[in-house]
C-alpha positions in Angstrom: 152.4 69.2 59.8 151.8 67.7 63.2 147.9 68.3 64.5 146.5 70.8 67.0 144.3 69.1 70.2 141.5 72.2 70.6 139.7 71.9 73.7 136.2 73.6 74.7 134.0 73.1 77.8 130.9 73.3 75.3 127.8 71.1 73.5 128.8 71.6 69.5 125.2 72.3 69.3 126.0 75.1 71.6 126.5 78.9 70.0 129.4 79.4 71.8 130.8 76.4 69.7 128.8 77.5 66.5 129.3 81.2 66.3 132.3 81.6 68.9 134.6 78.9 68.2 134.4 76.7 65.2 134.5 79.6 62.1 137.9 79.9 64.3 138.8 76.5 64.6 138.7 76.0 60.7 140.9 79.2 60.4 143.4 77.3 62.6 143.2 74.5 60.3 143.4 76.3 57.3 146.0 78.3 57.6 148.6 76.0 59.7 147.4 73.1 57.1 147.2 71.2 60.2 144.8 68.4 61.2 142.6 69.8 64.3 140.4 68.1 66.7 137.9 69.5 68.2 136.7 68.1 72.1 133.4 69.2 73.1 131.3 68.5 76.3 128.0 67.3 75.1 125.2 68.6 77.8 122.1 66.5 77.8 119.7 69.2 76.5 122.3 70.0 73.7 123.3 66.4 72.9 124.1 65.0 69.2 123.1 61.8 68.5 125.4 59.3 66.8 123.6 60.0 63.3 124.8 63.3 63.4 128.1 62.7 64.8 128.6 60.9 61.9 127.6 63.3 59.6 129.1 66.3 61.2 133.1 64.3 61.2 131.9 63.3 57.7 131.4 67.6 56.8 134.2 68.8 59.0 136.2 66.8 56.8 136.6 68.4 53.8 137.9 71.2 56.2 141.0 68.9 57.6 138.8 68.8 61.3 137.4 65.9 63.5 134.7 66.9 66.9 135.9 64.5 69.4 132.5 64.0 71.7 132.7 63.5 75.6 130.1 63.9 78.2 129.6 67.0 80.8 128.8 66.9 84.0 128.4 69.9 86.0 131.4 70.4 88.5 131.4 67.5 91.3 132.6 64.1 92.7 131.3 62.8 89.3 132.9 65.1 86.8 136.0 65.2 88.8 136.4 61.0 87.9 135.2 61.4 84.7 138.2 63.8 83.9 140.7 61.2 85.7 139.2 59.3 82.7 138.8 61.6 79.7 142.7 62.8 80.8 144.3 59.3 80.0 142.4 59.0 77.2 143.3 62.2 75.9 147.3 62.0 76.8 147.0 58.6 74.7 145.4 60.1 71.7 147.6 63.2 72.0 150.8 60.7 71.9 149.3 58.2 69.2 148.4 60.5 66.7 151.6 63.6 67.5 149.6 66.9 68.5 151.8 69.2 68.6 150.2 72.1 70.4 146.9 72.3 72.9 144.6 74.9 71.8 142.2 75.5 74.6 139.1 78.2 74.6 138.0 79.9 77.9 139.7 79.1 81.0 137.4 76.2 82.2 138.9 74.5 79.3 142.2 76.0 79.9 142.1 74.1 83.0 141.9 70.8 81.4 144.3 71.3 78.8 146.9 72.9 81.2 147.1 69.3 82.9 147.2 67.9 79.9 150.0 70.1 79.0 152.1 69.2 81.8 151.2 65.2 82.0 152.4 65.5 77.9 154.8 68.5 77.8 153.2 70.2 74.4 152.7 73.8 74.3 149.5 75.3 75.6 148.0 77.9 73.8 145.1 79.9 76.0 142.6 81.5 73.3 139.3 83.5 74.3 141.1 84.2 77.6 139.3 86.1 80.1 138.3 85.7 83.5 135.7 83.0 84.9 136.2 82.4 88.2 136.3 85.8 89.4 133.0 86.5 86.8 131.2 83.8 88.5 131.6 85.4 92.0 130.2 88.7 90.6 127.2 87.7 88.9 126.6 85.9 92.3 126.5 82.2 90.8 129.3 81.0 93.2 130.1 81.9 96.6 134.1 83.4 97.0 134.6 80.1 99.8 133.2 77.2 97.2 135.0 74.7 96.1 134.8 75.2 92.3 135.8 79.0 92.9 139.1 77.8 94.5 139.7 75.0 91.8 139.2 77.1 89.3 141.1 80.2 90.3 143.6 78.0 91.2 144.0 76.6 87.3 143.3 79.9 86.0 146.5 81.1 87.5 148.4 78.1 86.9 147.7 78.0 83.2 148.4 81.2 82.5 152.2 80.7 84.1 152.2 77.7 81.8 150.9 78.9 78.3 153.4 79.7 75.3 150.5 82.2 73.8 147.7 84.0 74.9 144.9 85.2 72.6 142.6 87.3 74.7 139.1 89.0 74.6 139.8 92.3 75.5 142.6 94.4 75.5 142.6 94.6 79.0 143.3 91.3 79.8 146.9 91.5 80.3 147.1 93.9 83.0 144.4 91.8 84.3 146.5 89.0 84.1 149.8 90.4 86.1 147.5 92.0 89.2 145.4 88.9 89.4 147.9 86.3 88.4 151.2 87.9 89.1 152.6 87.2 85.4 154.2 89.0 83.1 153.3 88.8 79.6 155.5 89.5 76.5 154.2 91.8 73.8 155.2 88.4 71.6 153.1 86.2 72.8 149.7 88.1 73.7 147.4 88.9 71.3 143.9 90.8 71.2 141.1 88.6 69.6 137.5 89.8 69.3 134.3 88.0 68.5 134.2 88.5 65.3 131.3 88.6 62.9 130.7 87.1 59.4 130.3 90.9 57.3 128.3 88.9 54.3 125.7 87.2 56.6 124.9 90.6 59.1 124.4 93.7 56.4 121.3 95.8 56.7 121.2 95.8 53.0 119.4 93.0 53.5 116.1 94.1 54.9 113.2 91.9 54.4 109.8 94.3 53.6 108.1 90.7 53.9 109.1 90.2 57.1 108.6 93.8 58.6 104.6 93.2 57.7 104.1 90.3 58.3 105.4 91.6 62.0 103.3 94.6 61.8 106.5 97.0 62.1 106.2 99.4 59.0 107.0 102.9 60.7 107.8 101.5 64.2 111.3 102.2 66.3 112.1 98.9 66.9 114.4 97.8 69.4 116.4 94.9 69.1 117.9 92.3 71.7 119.2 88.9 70.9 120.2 87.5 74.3 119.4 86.3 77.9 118.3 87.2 81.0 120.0 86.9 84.3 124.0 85.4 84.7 125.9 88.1 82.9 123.0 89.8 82.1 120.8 92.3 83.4 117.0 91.2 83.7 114.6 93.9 85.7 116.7 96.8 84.4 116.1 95.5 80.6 112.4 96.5 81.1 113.3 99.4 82.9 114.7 100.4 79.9 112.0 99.4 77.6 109.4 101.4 80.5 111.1 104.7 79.2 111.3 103.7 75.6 107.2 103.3 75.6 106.7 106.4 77.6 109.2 108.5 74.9 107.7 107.1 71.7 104.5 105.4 73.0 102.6 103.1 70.3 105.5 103.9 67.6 108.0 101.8 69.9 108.3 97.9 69.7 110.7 95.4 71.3 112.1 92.8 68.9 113.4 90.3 71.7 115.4 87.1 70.1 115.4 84.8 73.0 114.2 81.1 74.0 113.3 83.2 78.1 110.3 81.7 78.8 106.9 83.4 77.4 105.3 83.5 81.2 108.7 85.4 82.7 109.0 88.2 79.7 104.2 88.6 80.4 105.1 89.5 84.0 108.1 91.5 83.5 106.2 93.8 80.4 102.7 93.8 83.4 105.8 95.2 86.1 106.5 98.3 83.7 102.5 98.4 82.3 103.7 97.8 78.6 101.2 96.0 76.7 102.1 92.6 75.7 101.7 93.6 71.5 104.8 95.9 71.9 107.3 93.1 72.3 107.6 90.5 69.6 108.8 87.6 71.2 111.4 85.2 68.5 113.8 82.4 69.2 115.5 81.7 65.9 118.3 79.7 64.5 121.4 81.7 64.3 121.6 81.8 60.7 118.2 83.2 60.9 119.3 86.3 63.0 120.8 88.6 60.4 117.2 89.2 58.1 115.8 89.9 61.8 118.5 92.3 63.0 118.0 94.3 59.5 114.7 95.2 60.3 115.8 97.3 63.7 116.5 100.5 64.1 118.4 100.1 67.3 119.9 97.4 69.6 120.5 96.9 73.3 123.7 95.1 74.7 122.6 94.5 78.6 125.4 92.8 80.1 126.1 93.5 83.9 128.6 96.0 84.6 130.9 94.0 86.7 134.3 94.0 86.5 135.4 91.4 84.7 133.3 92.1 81.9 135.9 94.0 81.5 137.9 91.4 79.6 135.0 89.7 77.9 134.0 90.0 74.3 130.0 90.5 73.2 129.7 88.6 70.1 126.3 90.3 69.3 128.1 93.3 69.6 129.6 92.9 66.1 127.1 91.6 65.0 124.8 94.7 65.3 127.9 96.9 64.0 127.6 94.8 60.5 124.0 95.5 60.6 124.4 99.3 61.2 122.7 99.6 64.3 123.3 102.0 67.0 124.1 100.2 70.3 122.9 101.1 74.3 125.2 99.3 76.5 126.2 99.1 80.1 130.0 100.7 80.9 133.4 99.5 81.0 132.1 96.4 78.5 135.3 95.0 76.8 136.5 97.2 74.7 133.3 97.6 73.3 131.7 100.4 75.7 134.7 102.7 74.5 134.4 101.9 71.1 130.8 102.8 71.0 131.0 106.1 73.1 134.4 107.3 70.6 133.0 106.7 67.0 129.4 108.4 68.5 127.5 104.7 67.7 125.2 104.8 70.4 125.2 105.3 74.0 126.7 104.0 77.2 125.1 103.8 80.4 126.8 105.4 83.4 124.4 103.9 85.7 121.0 101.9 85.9 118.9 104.5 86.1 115.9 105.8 84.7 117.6 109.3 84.0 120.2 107.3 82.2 117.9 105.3 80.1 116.4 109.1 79.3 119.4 110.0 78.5 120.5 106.9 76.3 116.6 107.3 74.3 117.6 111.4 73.3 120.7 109.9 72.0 119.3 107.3 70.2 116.8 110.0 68.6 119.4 111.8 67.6 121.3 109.4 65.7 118.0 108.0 63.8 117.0 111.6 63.1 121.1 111.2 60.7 120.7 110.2 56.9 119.7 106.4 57.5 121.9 105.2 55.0 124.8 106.8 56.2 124.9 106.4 60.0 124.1 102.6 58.7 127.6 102.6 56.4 129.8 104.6 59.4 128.2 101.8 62.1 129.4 99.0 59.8 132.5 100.4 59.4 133.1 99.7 63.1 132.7 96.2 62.2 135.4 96.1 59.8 137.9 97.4 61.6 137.1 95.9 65.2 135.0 92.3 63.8 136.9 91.2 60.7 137.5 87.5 60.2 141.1 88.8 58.4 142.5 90.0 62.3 141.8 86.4 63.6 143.9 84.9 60.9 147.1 87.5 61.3 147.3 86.3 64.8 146.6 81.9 64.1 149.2 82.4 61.5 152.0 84.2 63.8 151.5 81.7 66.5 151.5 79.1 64.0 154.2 80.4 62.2 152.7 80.7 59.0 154.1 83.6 56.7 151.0 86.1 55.4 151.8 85.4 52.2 150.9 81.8 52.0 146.8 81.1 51.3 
């Protein structure tokens, strides 16, 4: 079988290549029994040296899969003729070795592949797609007349007239897709991909007793966020939030926050909304290192801004706290994930940024601990399994790859 070119616009280190896109990539492999490459952008702060480029082709082999390294730059003059470059020498290793298909993730790296689509004439396959350009302009990190708005909304809507398959984030995605970008999309060739989670690594079975004392949390509501602040995410309102959370349950409430933020930015936030510092329990952890934390939560927090093209995005931690069980405050009209959370009664969904609303989100959230623990844990996870599970990403790679479900 002839190999599939997969492009990202990430580090590997990254965990948008870790979590989001390599458990995928092997899927690809292994079920088209295809040779894939993988091209990430190595940032400076997330670089791999040539040791471990080594040893990562050398491990990625035994899984029929090769990490071709190039450089980022951000957008510019400089990245621009680095591209003129990294395009001829990717239309010369797409012809020497046969790819047969460009696999692209996110439509920054859509953009790349879809001119190496058309300078080598393979298919172009858009996976993870969901707006950036337009996401960008709402969380106010470009302006609507800069330059790498219009480039890039520009290749957005030119690759998606060019692609052969689209595996989106949301379901949403392809209306999305004929307002914004005037195209029609066949039921064939459009397909609903989640971030899905690994159900053996996230289960609150797991719950480490050690852990909880040596964190001082034994009979503490414990509130868990594994994320950032700012961008896509909210940052004030977070400790808004957490203000009503320490007025409703006072010293039984704690804030289990897994982020590398800096310790100075999360001191002046907590003095802002007078919460003392020994409530939140500041980690920044490896990812395999996440799951024995989530376990020891009661309840999690998904904070991303409630713009609209978050619309079409996909939360991976999302998933990941349905595996663990956990009841789930997010903003509205997230993916598909605000919905989900509001229909199966797994948490609450904010109508607005308000303290009434974060009130209201807190009674809910006491409510649903006051359930059999066990229980509301097993009918959480359950969510999981039908809206996270690794088995939906393989259905679709093996349609578009033409691979018949009954071949392993």
């Amino acid at each position: 079988m002839k190999p599939v070119l997969v492009l990202t616009y990430w580090s590997f280190k990254d965990a948008l290549v870790q979590t989001y896109t390599l458990p995928y990539v092997k899927i690809i492999a292994a079920v088209s029994k295809r040779k894939v490459y993988l091209v990430c952008l190595e940032q400076s702060q997330l670089k791999t040296s040539y040791q471990e480029r080594i040893k990562t082709n050398a491990d990625l082999q035994k899984d029929n899969m090769q990490v071709i390294f190039l450089e980022y730059n951000r957008f510019g003059i400089k990245q621009i003729l680095m591209w003129s470059f990294y395009l001829t020498k990717l239309l010369y290793f797409v012809n020497k070795k046969g790819v047969e298909y460009i696999h692209t993730w996110g439509t920054p790296a859509g953009a790349i592949g879809y001119l190496l689509s058309i300078l080598s004439g393979k298919p172009l396959i858009l996976d993870s797609y969901e707006p950036h350009a337009e996401t960008m302009i709402e969380n106010g990190t470009w302006k609507l007349n800069s330059w790498a708005y219009k480039i890039l909304f520009e290749l957005e809507i030119r690759q998606s007239h060019r692609a052969k398959y689209y595996i989106a984030a949301a379901s949403g995605m392809k209306d999305y897709a004929q307002k914004t970008y005037n195209l029609q999309i066949d039921n064939n060739c459009f397909f609903t991909k989640p971030a899905c989670t690994d159900l053996e690594k996230f289960n609150f079975m797991y719950r480490d007793s050690q852990l909880i004392n040596e964190l001082d949390l034994d009979g503490k509501i414990i509130c868990v966020y594994a994320g950032k602040f700012g961008g896509i995410y909210l940052d004030d309102e977070i400790f808004d939030f957490f203000k009503q959370c320490f007025k409703h349950w006072k010293g039984n409430f704690r804030i289990l926050m897994l982020t590398n933020a800096s310790i100075e930015s999360i001191s002046k936030q907590l003095q802002r909304v007078q919460i003392p510092n020994n409530v939140l329990i500041q980690k920044f952890v490896p990812h395999y290192d996440i799951p024995k934390y989530l376990a020891i939560a009661d309840f999690a927090l998904t904070p991303v801004k409630p713009i609209p093209t978050k619309r079409y995005c996909t939360p991976i931690k999302d998933g990941e706290y349905w595996a663990t069980g956990l009841p789930v405050v997010i903003t509205s009209n997230i993916s598909d994930d605000s919905d989900i959370i509001e229909e199966n009664n797994a948490g609450y969904v904010l109508k607005s940024l308000t303290d009434n609303e974060y009130n209201n989100a807190i009674t809910k959230i006491d409510d649903l601990l006051k359930e059999d623990n066990g229980l509301l844990k097993k009918r959480i996870r359950a969510l999981a399994y039908k809206y996270r599970n690794f088995d939906i990403v393989e259905k679709i790679y093996r349609q578009i790859y033409s691979v018949p479900d009954t071949v392993k």
